[in-house]
C-alpha positions in Angstrom: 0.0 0.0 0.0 1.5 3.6 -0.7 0.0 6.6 0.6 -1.7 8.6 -1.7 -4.7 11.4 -1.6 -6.1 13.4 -3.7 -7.1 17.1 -3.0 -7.8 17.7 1.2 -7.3 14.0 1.4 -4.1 13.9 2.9 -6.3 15.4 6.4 -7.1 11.5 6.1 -4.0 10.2 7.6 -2.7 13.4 9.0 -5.2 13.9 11.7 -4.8 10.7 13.3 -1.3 10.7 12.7 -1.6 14.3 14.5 -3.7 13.1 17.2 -1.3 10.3 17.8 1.4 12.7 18.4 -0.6 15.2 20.8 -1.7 12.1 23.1 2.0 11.1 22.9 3.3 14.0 24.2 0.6 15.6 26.2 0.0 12.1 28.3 3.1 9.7 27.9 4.4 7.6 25.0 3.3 4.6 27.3 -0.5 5.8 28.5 -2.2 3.5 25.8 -5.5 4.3 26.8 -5.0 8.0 26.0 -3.5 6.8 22.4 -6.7 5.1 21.8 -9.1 7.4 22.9 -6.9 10.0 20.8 -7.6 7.6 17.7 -11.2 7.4 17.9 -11.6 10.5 18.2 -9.9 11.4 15.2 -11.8 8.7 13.2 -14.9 10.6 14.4 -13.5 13.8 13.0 -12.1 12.6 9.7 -15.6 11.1 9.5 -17.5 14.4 9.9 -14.7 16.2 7.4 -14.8 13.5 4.8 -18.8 13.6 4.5 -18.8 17.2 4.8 -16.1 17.7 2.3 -17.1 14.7 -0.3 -21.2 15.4 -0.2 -22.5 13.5 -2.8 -20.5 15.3 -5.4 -18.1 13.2 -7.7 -15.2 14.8 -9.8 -14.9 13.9 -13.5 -13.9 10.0 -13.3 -17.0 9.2 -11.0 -15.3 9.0 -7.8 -15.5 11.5 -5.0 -13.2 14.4 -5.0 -11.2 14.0 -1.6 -9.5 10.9 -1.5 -7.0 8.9 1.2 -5.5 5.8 0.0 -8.0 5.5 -2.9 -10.8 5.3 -0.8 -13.1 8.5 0.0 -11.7 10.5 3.2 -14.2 9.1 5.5 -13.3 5.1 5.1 -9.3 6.5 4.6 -9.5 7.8 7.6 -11.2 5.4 9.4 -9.1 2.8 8.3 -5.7 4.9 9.4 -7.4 5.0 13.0 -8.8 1.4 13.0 -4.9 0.3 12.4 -3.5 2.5 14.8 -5.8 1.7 17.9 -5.6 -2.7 16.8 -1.6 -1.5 17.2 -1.8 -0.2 20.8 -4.0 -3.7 21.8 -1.1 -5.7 20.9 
């Protein structure tokens, strides 16, 4: 997989990259709990953005106009959280 966006998709990985780091340095590289809850949340907010932001408007080639990973910001996003809060269980 290579990381890829198209237009504001990028705010797809960054925020819960972002998050990741704020929780990291605000509560302790070792408070996992404060990671994960950092992660949902920003699956929650790259939700809201990527629905807001995609609508149901598409761009010229049929798929929506913000894109992480190939997917639509939304699912990008909540696949870059999903991964990092499974990686804090183990």
């Amino acid at each position: 997989m290579q990381i890829s966006w198209r237009r504001l998709g990028y705010l797809g990985f960054m925020i819960p990259f972002a998050a990741w780091g704020l929780a990291c340095v605000l509560f302790g590289h070792n408070n996992f709990k404060a990671i994960r809850i950092a992660f949902l949340l920003a699956a929650a907010a790259v939700w809201l953005l990527g629905t807001k932001l995609n609508g149901d408007e598409t761009d010229a080639d049929g798929k929506a106009p913000h894109l992480t990973f190939g997917l639509p910001m939304q699912w990008g996003g909540l696949l870059a959280s999903t991964a990092g809060f499974v990686l804090t269980l183990l």
